[in-house]
BAZA-203706 format. One line per 2 residues: number of its first residue (from 1); their letters; for each residue z, x, y of N, C-alpha, C. Coordinates in Angstrom, 1 decimal. Atoms other than C-alpha are relative to their C-alpha. Example, Ala and Ser with C-alpha at 12.3 -4.5 7.8 and 13.67 -1.06 7.14 Angstrom:
2
1	AS	0.0 0.9 -1.2 7.8 12.3 -4.5 0.0 0.9 1.2; 0.0 -0.9 -1.1 7.1 13.7 -1.1 0.8 -0.8 1.1
//
This chain:
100
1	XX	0.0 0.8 -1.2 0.0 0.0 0.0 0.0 0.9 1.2; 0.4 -1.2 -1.2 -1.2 1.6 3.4 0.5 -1.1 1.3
3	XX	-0.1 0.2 -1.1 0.4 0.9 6.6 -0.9 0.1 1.2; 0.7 -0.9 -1.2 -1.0 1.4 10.0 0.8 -0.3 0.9
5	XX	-0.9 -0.5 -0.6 1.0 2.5 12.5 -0.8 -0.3 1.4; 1.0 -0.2 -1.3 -0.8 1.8 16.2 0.5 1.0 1.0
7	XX	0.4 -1.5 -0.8 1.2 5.1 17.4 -1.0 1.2 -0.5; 1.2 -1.1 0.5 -0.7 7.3 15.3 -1.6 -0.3 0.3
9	XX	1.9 0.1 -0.9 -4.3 5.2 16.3 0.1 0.2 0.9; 0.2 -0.4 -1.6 -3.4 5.8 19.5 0.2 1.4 0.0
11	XX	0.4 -1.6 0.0 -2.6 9.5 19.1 -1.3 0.4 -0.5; 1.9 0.0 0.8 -6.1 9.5 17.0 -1.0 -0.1 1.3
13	XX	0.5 -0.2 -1.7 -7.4 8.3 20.5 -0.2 0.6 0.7; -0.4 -0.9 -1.8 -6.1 10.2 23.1 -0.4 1.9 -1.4
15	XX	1.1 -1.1 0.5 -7.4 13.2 20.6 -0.8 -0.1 0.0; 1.5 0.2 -0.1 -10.6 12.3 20.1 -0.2 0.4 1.7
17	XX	0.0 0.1 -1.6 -10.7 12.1 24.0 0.0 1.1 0.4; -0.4 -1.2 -0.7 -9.1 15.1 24.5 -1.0 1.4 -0.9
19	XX	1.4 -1.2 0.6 -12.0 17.3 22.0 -0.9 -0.4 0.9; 0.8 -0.3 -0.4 -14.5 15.5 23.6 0.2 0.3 1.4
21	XX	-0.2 -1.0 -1.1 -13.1 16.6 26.9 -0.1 1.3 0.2; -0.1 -1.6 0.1 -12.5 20.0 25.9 -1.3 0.4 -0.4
23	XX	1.9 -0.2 0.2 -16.2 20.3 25.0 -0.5 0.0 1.0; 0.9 -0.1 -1.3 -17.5 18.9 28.0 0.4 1.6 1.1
25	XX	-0.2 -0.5 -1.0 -15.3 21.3 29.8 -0.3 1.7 -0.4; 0.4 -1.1 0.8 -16.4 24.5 27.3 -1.5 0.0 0.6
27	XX	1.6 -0.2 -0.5 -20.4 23.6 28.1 0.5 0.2 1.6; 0.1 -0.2 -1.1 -19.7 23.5 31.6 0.2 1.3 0.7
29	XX	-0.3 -0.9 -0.3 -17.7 26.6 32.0 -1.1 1.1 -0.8; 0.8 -0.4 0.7 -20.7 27.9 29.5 -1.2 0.6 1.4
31	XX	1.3 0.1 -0.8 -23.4 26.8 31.8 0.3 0.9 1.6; -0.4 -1.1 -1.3 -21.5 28.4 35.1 0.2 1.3 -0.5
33	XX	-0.1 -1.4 0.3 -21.1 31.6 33.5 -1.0 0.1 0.1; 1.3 -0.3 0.3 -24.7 31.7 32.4 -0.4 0.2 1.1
35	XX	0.3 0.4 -1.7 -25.5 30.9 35.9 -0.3 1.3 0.8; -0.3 -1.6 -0.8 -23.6 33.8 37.6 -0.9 1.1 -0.8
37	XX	0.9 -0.9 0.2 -24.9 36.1 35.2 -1.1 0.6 0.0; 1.3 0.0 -0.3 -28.0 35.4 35.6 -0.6 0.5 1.7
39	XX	0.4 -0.4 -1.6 -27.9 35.8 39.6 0.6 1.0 -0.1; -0.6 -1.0 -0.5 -25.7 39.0 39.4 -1.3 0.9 -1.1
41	XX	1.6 -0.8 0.9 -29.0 40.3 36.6 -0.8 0.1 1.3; 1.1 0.0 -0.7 -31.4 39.4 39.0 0.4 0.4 1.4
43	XX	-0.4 -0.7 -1.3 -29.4 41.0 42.1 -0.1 1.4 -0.4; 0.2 -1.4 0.8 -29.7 44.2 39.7 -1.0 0.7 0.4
45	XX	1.2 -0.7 -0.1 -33.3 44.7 40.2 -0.4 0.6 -1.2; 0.4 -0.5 1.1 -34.0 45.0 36.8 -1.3 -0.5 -0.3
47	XX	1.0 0.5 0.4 -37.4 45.1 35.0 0.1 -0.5 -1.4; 0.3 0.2 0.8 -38.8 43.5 32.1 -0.2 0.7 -1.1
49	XX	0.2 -1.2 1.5 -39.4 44.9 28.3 -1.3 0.5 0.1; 1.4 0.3 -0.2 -42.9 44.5 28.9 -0.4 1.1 0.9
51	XX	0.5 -1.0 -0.9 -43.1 46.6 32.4 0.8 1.6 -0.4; -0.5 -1.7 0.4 -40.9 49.5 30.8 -0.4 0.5 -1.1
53	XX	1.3 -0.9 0.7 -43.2 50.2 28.0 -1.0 0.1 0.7; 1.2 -1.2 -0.2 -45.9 50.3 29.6 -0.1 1.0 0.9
55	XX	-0.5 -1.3 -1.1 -44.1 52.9 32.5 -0.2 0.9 -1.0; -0.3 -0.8 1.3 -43.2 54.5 29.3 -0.5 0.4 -0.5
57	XX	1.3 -0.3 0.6 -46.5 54.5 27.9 -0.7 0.9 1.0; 0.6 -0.9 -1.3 -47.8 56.0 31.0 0.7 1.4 0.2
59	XX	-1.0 -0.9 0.3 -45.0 58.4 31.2 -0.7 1.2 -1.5; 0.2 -0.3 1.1 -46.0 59.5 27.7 -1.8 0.7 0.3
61	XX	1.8 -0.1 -0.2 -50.0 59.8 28.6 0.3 1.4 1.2; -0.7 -1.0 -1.0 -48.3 61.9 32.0 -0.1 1.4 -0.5
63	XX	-0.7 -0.9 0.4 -46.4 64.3 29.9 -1.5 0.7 -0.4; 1.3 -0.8 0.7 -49.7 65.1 27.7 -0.6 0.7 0.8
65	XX	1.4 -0.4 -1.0 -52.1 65.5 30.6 0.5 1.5 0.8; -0.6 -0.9 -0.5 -49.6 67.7 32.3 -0.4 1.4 -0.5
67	XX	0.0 -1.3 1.1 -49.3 70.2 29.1 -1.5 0.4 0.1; 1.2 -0.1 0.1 -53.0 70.1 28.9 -0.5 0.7 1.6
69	XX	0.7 -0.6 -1.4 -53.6 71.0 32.4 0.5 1.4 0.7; -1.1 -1.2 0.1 -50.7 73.7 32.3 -0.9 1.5 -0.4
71	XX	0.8 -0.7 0.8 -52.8 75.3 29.5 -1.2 1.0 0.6; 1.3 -0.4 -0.5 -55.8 75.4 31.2 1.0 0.4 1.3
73	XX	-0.3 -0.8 -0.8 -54.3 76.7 34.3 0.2 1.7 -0.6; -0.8 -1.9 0.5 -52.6 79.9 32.2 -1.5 0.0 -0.5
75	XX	1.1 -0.9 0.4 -56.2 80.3 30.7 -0.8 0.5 1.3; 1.1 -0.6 -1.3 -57.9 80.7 34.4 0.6 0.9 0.5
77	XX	-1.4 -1.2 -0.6 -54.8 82.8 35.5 -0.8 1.3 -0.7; 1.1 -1.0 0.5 -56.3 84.9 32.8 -1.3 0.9 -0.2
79	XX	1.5 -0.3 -0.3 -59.6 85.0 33.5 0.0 0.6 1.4; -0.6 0.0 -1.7 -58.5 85.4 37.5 0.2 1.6 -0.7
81	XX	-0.8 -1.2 -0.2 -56.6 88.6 36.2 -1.2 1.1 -0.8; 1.0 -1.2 1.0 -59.3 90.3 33.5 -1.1 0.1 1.2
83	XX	1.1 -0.6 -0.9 -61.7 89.9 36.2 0.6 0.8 1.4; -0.6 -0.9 -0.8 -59.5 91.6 38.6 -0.1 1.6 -0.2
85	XX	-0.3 -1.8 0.6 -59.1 94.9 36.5 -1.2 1.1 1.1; 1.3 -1.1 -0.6 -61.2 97.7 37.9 -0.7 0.2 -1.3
87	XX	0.8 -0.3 1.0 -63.9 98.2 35.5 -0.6 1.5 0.1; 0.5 -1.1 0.2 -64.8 101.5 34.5 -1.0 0.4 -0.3
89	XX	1.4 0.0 0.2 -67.4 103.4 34.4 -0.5 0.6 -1.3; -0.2 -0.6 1.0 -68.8 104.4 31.0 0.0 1.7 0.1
91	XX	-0.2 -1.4 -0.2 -67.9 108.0 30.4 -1.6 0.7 -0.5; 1.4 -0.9 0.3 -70.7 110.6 30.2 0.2 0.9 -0.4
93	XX	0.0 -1.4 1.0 -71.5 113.1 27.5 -0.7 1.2 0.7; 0.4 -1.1 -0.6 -71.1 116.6 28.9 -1.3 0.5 -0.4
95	XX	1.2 -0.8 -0.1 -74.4 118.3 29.0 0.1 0.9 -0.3; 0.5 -1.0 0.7 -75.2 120.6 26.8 -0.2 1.3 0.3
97	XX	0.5 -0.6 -0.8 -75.2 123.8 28.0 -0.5 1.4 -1.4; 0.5 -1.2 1.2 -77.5 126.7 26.1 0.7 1.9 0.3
99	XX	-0.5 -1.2 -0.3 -76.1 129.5 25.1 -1.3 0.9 0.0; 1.0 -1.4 -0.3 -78.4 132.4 25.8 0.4 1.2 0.3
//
């Protein structure tokens, strides 16, 4: 045999009430966080995933071109310096002289 009690429906009540209160008041405080965050991000000045690869990619293309042009510099340095040398003149075979 089951009783019912109308304090306990009424505590059953005023619970229910007070979850879905505490819910609404969880999204809310949710959605204002989100909020701020979002404006203190975007007060940051931050970029996208998208624009920092392809900086990145660029960056990467940079670095190569650099090395490559480094290269070739030290080989004209080179060429700059052998053609600098004094060039000699070929030596000449003494002349023969007759004994007599």
């Amino acid at each position: 045999m089951q009783t019912r009690n109308p304090l306990f429906d009424d505590i059953s009540r005023v619970m229910t009430s007070a979850a879905g209160a505490f819910q609404g008041a969880r999204e809310e405080v949710e959605a204002r966080v989100r909020t701020q965050l979002e404006r203190v991000i975007a007060d940051m000045d931050l970029v996208d995933r998208e624009a920092f690869e392809a900086v990145k990619a660029m960056a990467a293309e940079a670095r190569i071109e650099n090395e490559r042009l480094a290269e070739e510099i030290e080989s004209l340095r080179r060429e700059v310096e052998e053609l600098k040398k004094p060039k000699r003149a070929p030596r000449r075979k003494k002349a023969e002289t007759p004994d007599a």
